[in-house]
N, C-alpha and C positions, 0 to 999 in steps of 0.2 A: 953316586949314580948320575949316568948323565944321559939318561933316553926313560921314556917310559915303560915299567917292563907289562906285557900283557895281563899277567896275571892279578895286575890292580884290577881290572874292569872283569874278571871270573865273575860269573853267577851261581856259581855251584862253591867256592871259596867258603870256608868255616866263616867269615869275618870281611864283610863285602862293607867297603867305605863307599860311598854315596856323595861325590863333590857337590856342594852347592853355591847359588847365589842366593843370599837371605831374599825375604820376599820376592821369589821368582815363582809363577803357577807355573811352569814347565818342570821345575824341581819338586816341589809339593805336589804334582803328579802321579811324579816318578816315585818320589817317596813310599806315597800312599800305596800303590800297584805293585812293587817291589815288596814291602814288608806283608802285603797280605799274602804274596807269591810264595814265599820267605818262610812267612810265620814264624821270625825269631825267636828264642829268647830273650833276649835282653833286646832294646832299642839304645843306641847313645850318642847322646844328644849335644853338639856347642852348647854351651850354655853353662851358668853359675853354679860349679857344684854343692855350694852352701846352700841350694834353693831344693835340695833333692827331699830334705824332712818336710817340706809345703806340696811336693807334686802334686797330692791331689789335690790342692784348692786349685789347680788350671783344670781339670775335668767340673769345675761347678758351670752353670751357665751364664757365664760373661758374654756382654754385651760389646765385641770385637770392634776396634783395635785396644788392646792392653798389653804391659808391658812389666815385667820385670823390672824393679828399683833396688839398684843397692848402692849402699852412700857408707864414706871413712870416712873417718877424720886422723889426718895425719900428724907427723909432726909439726909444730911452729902455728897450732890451730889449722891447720887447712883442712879444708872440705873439699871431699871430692864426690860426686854420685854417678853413678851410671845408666842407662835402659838399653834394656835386650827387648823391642819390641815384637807383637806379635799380630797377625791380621789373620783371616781365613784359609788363603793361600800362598801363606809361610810356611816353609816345608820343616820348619822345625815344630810348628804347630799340628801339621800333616802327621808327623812322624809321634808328636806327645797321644795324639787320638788316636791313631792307630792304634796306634802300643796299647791302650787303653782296651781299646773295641778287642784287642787278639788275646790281650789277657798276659804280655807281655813286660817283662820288667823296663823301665822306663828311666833314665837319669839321665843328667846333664853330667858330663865329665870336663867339662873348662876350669882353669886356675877358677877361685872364687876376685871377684874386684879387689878386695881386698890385701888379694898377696901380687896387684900387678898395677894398683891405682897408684896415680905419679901427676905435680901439680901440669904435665903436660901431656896425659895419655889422654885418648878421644872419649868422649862421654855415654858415643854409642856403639854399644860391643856388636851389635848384627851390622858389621859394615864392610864392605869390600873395598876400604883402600887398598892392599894389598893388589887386587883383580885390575884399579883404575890408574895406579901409579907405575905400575908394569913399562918398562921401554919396549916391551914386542907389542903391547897396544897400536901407537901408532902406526908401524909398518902394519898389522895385521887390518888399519880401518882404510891404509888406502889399500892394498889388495881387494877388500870386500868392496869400495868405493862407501863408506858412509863415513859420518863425520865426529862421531864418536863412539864411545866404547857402548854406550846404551843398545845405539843403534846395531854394534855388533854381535851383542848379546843378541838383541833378539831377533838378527838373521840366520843365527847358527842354531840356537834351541827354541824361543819361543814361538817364531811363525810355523815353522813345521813339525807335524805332529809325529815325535818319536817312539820308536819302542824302547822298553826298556833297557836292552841293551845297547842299541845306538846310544844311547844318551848315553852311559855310563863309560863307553868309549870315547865318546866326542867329548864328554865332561872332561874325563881323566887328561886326555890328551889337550885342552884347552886348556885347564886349571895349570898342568904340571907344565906346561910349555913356559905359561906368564912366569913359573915360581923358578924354574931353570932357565929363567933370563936374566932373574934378579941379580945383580953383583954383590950383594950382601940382605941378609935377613937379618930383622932386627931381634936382639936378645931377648925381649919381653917375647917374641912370638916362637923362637926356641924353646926359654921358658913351659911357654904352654902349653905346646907341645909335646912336652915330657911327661907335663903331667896330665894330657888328656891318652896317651900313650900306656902309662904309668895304671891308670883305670879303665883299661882296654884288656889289658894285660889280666887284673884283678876279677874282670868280669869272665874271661874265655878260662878261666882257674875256678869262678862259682858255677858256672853255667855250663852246663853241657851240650846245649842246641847249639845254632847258628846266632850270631850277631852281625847287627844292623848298625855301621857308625853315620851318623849325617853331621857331617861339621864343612864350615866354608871352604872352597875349590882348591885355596891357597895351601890349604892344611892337610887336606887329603896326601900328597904324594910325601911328606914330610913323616905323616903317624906311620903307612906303608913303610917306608923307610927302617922304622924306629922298631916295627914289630920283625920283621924282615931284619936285622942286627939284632936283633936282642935287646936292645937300648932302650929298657923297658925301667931303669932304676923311677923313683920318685923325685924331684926334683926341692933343691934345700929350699925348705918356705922361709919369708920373711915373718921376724916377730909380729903377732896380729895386731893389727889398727888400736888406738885406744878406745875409740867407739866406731859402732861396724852396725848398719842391720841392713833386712832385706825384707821389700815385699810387693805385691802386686798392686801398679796403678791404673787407671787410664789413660789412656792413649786417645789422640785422633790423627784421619790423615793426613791433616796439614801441617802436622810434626814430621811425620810418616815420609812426605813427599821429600823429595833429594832436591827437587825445584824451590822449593819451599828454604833451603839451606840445612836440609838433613841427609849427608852424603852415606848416606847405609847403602844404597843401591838402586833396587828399580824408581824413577820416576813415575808419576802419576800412578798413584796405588787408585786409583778412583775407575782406570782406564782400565787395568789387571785385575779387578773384583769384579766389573761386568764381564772381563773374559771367562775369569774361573765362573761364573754363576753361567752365563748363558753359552758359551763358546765363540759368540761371531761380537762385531763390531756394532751392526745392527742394532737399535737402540738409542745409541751415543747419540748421534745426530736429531734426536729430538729430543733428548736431553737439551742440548745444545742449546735448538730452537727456543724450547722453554725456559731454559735463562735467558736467552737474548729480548724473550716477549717481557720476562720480568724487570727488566734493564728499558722498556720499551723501544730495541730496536726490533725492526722489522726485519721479518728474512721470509721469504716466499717458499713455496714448493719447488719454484723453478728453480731456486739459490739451492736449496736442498738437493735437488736431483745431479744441480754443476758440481758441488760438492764430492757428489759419490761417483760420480762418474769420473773427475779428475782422481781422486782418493783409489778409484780403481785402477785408472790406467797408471798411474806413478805404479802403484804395485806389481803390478804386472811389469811394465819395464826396467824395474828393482829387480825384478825374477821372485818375488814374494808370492807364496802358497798361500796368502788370503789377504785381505788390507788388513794393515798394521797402524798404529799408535804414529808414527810417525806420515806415514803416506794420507789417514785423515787430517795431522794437523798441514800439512803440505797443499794439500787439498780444499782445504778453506783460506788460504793465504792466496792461492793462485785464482781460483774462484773468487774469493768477494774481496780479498783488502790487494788493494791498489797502489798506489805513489803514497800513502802515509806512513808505510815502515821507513821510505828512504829517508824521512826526516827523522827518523829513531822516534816514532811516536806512537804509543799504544793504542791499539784498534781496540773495538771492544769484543769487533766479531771473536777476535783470538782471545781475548780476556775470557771470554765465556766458555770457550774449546777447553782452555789452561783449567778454571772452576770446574768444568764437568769430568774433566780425568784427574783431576785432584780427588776429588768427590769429599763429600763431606760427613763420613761417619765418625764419630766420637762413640767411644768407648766407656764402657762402665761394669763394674766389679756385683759380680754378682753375691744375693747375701753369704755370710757366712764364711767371708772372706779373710785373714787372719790382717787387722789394720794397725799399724804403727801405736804406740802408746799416745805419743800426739796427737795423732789423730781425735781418739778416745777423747782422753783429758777436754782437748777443745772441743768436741763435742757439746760433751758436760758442762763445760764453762759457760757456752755461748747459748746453751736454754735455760740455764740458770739466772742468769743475765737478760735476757730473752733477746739476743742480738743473732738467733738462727736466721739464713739468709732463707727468704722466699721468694718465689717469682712476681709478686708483685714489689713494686720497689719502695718502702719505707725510708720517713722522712725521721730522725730523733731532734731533739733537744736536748743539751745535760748542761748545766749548771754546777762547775766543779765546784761551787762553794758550798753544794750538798754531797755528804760522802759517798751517798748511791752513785750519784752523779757520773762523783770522780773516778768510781771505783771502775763503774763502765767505759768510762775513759781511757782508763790506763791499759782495760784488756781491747779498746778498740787499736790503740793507738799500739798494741806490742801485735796487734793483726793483722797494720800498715806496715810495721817494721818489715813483718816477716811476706809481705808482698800479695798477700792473700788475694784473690779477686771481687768484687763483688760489697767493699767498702772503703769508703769514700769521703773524707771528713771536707765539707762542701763549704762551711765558714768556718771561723772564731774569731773573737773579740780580738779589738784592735789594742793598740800598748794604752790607748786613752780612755779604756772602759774602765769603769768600777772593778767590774769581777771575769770571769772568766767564761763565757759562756760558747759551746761549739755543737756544731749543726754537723750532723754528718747521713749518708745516704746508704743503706743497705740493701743491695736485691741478689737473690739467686744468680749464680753463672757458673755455666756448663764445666766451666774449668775447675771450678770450685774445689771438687773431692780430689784431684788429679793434686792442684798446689800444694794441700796441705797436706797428702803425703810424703811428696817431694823436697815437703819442709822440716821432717824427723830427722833430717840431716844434719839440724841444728840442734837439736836434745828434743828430750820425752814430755817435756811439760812446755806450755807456753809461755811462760816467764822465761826457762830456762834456755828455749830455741829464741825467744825474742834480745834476748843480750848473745847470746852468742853472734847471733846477726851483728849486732849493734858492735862486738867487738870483729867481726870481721869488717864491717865498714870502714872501724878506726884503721884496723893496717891496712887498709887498700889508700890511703893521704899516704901520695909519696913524698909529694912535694909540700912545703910550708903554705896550710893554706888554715887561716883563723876561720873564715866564714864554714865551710866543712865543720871541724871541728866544734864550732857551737851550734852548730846545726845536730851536733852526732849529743852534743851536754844538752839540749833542750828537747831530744828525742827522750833520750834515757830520764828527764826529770817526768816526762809526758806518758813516760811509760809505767813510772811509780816505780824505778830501781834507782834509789837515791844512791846507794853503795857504787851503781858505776859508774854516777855523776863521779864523784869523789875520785875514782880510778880516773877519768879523763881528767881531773882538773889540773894536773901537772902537766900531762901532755898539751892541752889548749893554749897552759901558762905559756909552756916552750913554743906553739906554734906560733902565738899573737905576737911574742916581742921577735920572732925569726922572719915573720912575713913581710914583704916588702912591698906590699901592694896594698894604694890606699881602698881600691876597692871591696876587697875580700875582706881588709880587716873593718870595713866601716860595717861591711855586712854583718860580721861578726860580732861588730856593737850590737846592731839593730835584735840579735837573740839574746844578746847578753841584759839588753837592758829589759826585753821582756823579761826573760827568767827573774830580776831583781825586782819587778813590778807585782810578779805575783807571787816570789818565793814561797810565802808561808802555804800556801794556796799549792805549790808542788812540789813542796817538801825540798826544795834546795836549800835555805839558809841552815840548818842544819851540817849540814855536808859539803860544802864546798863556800868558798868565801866570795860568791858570784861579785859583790862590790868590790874586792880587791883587783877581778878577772875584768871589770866594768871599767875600773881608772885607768888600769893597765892600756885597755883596749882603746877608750875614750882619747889618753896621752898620745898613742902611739898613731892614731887614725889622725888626727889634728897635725902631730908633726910630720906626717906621711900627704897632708893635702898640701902643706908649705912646700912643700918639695917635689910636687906634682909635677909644674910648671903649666903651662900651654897646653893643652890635651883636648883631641876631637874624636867625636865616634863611639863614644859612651854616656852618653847626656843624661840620660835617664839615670846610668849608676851613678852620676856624677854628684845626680841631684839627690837622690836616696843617700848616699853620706854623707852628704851634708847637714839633711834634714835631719838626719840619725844623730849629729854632733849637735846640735841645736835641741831636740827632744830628750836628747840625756843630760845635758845642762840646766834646763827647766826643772827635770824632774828629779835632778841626781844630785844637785848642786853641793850638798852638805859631805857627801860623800865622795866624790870627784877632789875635793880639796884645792878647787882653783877660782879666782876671782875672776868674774864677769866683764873686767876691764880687760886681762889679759887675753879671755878668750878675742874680743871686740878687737883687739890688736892684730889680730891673726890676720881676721875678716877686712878690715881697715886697708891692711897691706896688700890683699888680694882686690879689696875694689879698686884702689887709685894705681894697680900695676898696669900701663898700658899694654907689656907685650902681654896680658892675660886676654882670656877669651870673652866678648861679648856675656856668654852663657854662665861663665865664674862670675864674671864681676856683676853680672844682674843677680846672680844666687847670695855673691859676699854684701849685697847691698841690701838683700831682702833682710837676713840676718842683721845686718847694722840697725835698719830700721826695727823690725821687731824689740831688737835691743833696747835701742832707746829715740827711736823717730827721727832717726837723721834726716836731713835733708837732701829729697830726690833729685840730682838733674840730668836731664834727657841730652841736655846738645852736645854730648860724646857720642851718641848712640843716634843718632838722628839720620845716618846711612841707610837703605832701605833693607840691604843684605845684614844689617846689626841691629836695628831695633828690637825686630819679632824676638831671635836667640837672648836677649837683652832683657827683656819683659816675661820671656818664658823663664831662666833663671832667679827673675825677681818675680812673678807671680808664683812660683812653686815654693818658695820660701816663703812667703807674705802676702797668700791672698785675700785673708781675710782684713787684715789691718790695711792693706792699698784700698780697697771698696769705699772707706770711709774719706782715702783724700780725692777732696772734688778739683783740688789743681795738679796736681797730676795726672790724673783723667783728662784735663783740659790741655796737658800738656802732649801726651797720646794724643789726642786729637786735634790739634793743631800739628802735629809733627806731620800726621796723615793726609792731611787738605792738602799741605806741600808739595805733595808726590806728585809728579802727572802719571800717566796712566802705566808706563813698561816698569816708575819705578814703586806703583802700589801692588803689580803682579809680582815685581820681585822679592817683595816685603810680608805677601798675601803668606806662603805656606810656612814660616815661620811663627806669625800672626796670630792664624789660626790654632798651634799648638799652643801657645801664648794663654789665649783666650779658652782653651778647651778645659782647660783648671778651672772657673768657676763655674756654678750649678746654674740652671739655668732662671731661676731665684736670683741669685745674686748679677749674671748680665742683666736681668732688668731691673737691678738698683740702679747698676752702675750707668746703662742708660737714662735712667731716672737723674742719676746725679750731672748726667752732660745735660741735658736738654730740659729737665725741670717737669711741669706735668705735661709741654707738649712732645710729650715722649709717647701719652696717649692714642696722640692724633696724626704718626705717623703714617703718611699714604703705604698700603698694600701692594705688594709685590707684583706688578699684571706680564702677562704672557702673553700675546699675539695669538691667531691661529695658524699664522706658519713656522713660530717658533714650537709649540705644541705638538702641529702637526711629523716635524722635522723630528721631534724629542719622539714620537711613540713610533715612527717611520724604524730610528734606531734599535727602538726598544722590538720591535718584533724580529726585525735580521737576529736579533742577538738572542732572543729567546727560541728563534728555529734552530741558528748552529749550536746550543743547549740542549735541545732534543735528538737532534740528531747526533750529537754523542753519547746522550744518555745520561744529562748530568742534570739535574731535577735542580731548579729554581724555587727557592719559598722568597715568597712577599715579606 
């Protein structure tokens, strides 16, 4: 077929299809006014036919936007999930209530996710790429003169108010236009087609009234098609998922919003709920106002009235039958913001337009809801535990060397795996405590119920989705990388699943001796030697030979620093493996099975290498000393641009043992007198990182140990009253351009 035939848009038709754009109040209109005109039999619906034994839990009273979840897992472990959201004025929601209120049979006929989920099909089924990836788009946005498909949308159907039949002919003829441009339809959407077809078919065989289809614009002239030939077979389904469920979440609309990076359709769902609620614009603009006062920027009555009155005439000159979504934000940009867009920089006036048509309703499942087995289970767990989140925020303590402790531990820490919101493990013990003790933070958050359904995607108990996690992590390391890896073997010890320590410990084996970076693998010491510090305490030594994973790790990070060379621009990793090679030696010695000469040989060769870095060879010199108290000398380093990076990798190795020598302090400070003044600024901000490693306890040994006790009676800093004056002169310009963008200053 290559034109539209009329009789698609019939209203008298047995079997009247209904093109839509998800979340559109012009279609949820139609919907609504159509089926009560109607009074179908059957309604049928886009949407998951696996969901049809739950239909009524969508008639209880949920707290709107929610959504539809349904999650596989496919071959090779992959997870897939998807949402079919739902808002007020979604016309498939239009169309679920209705059916409802008429007394009318109700189902979704779409493939179920299941027989169409692919590790690269989209996550959200209510979406019109189909509609926006069209090649008649562009020609048809400049004929209209706007600048994208949003904007066409809503000068064709939602600024002007249709009747039902208008719309059902301008639908047909828009939807089928885009789909008879297309040079090819993808297979999944033939596919689905057959089989929304296939129970179309099924339904005008039980039913003897009139039927109602609402499915997306794209698909409409396609099922016409299919019913019109005959091509009504069922289509061959794929073998089912090994694990498959489905069920109703929360939603909010800053998922919702296409601005936001959720390409379903209409933008700003915030902008389309005051239309469907009240029908005019009117309103918004004090919205507006009122987040701008809560941001504390000011905007007048008179910025207000420029606004609507720009917002008006753009409309009118658009030819718009009321002001629109776009002609107000057009309308505040002409009106109050100025030359700051041309430097691509966000105004807040528009920031707050963007928040107020975004809007901010979040969703919630009303009781009686059928919830995921996970869900459940963690429940039960976490007031058993008593780790329920509340709106005030709780501080814990646990002490894994008590088995309560631990026990709460292991379910916080498989509640971090699985990404939960709302917990937060804020410290723990360092590799140099006694025992193991960890602080973590718990409060309420709105996202809360939404995540953890979202998370059945991973299995029905918490243990059981928290490794599964934990094994999906492991295959997402494409590349050899050790620090990963022990990151993923000291989760799973953290979690209390020693069995899948055991499973990573060949994988790690292979990654630490594959990886070629001394960085990653030093990191990977720094988990490995915790886990060997507290084994008994997390149940690793049992199950994995962490001291074998530890020499490994320790050999291969030492011969990986010799082979460095020269390197700038990582200073801080630079310094954490080194310090990591140095703290597994002290504490590892017996079991590493290398003598302390030979390490000191390493170190040796990295201090006296001149083409080495200032920052190595003060780090290999801290280590010598520590070792065994070599002796310090400064007049290599005595350059203004090489002292500080020189002193900074010898104080990060050796700060406590440098404190106590008073000639090398005297040697620091005689190197500093030397300077004159451009070459102690150039000296200064290295210096000062240098310096910023001891507490500030310890700078006043160390000046203690230059100057003796008249370190006491050092004169006080004094300030002038025009340098003063000059300092709070700055400080107020800069705390007005603060305000006047809205960006709130704490002391």
């Amino acid at each position: 077929m290559t034109a539209i035939p009329p009789e698609i848009y019939d209203l008298d038709a047995r079997v009247v299809f209904v093109p839509v754009r998800h979340h559109s109040p012009a279609c949820a209109q139609v919907v609504r006014e159509l089926a009560q005109a109607m009074r179908p039999a059957a309604i049928l619906i886009e949407g998951p036919s696996d969901f049809n034994a739950q239909m009524g839990e969508l008639s209880l009273s949920h707290t709107l936007p929610i959504a539809i979840y349904s999650y596989v897992r496919l071959e090779g472990n992959i997870r897939r999930g998807a949402f079919y959201p739902f808002c007020v004025y979604s016309p498939e929601w239009q169309a679920i209530q209705t059916g409802r209120e008429l007394g009318a049979e109700v189902r979704f006929i779409d493939l179920p996710w299941g027989g169409m989920a692919a590790p690269n099909e989209a996550a959200h089924r209510y979406a019109d790429g189909e509609l926006r990836t069209s090649p008649y788009i562009p020609m048809l946005c400049r004929e209209l003169g706007v600048e994208n498909f949003d904007d066409a949308w809503d000068m064709i159907f939602e600024i002007n108010d249709l009747s039902v039949g208008e719309y059902l002919q301008r639908g047909h003829y828009f939807c089928g236009s885009l789909r008879l441009s297309e040079p090819h339809i993808r297979e999944i959407d033939l596919r689905r087609e057959a089989h929304m077809a296939a129970m179309i078919r099924a339904a005008m065989e039980e039913f003897d009234g009139r039927i109602l289809v609402v499915t997306g614009g794209f698909h409409s002239l396609g099922l016409y098609e299919r019913l019109a030939n005959g091509d009504c077979a069922m289509p061959e389904m794929p073998p089912p998922p090994q694990e498959r469920g489905i069920a109703l979440t929360p939603y909010s609309y800053e998922r919702l919003d296409s601005l936001r990076g959720y390409e379903s359709g209409m933008p700003n769902p915030g902008f389309y709920q005051h239309i469907w609620d009240s029908g005019t614009y009117r309103g918004l603009l004090a919205r507006v106002a009122q987040r701008l006062r809560e941001k504390n920027q000011r905007l007048s009555a008179a910025d207000l009235i420029a606004v609507e009155t720009s917002a008006q005439t753009l409309g009118i000159l658009r030819g718009h039958a009321r002001v629109w979504r776009r002609d107000l934000i057009d309308g505040v940009i002409s009106a109050l913001v100025k030359d700051e867009l041309a430097f691509d920089l966000r105004h807040p006036f528009l920031e707050a337009v963007f928040e107020v048509f975004r809007g901010s309703a979040r969703g919630h499942l009303a009781e009686g809801t059928t919830l995921p087995s996970l869900v459940i289970q963690l429940q039960q767990q976490l007031a058993a535990y008593g780790l329920q989140p509340e709106t005030e925020p709780r501080d814990i303590r646990l002490d894994l060397a008590k088995t309560d402790d631990l026990e709460r531990s292991r379910v916080l820490h498989q509640v971090r795996i699985l990404g939960l919101p709302g917990y937060s493990r804020t410290s723990t013990s360092d590799i140099t405590d006694e025992r193991i003790v960890e602080a973590w933070r718990i409060v309420w958050s709105a996202e809360f119920e939404g995540v953890c359904i979202e998370a059945a995607i991973y299995g029905a108990t918490l243990e059981d989705a928290s490794r599964a996690r934990l094994y999906e992590q492991a295959a997402q390391i494409e590349q050899p990388d050790a620090s990963q890896a022990s990151r993923l073997l000291l989760d799973a010890a953290l979690m209390g699943l020693p069995e899948s320590a055991a499973e990573f410990y060949s994988r790690l084996a292979a990654l630490i001796t594959q990886d070629g970076s001394f960085f990653t693998t030093s990191q990977a010491l720094t988990n490995l030697l915790y886990l060997y510090r507290f084994d008994a305490v997390l149940g690793t030594m049992r199950h994995a030979d962490v001291g074998e994973l530890l020499r490994t790790a320790f050999r291969r990070s030492l011969w990986l620093l010799e082979t460095l060379g020269a390197i700038t621009g990582q200073d801080k990793a630079l310094l954490d493996g080194i310090r990591a090679l140095l703290e597994t030696l002290e504490r590892c010695a017996p079991v590493l099975n290398m003598d302390r000469a030979d390490f000191a040989d390493v170190f040796q060769r990295a201090a006296s290498d001149v083409e080495q870095t200032p920052l190595m060879r003060g780090a290999a010199t801290g280590i010598l000393w520590t070792l065994g108290g070599m002796q310090i000398n400064l007049q290599s380093f005595t350059q203004p641009e090489q002292l500080g990076d020189f002193l900074t990798g010898l104080f990060y190795l050796a700060r406590e043992v440098i404190q106590r020598e008073a000639a090398l302090i005297g040697q620091i400070n005689s190197t500093l007198l030397r300077y004159d003044e451009d070459g102690f600024l150039a000296a200064l901000p290295s210096l000062r990182l240098a310096f910023s490693f001891f507490l500030p306890r310890e700078k006043y040994y160390l000046l203690r140990t230059l100057f003796g006790n008249a370190a006491d009676a050092l004169p006080e800093l004094e300030v002038n009253i025009q340098q003063a004056a000059r300092v709070l002169a700055f400080e107020n310009a800069l705390f007005k351009a603060l305000e006047k963008y809205g960006i709130v200053a704490h002391g």
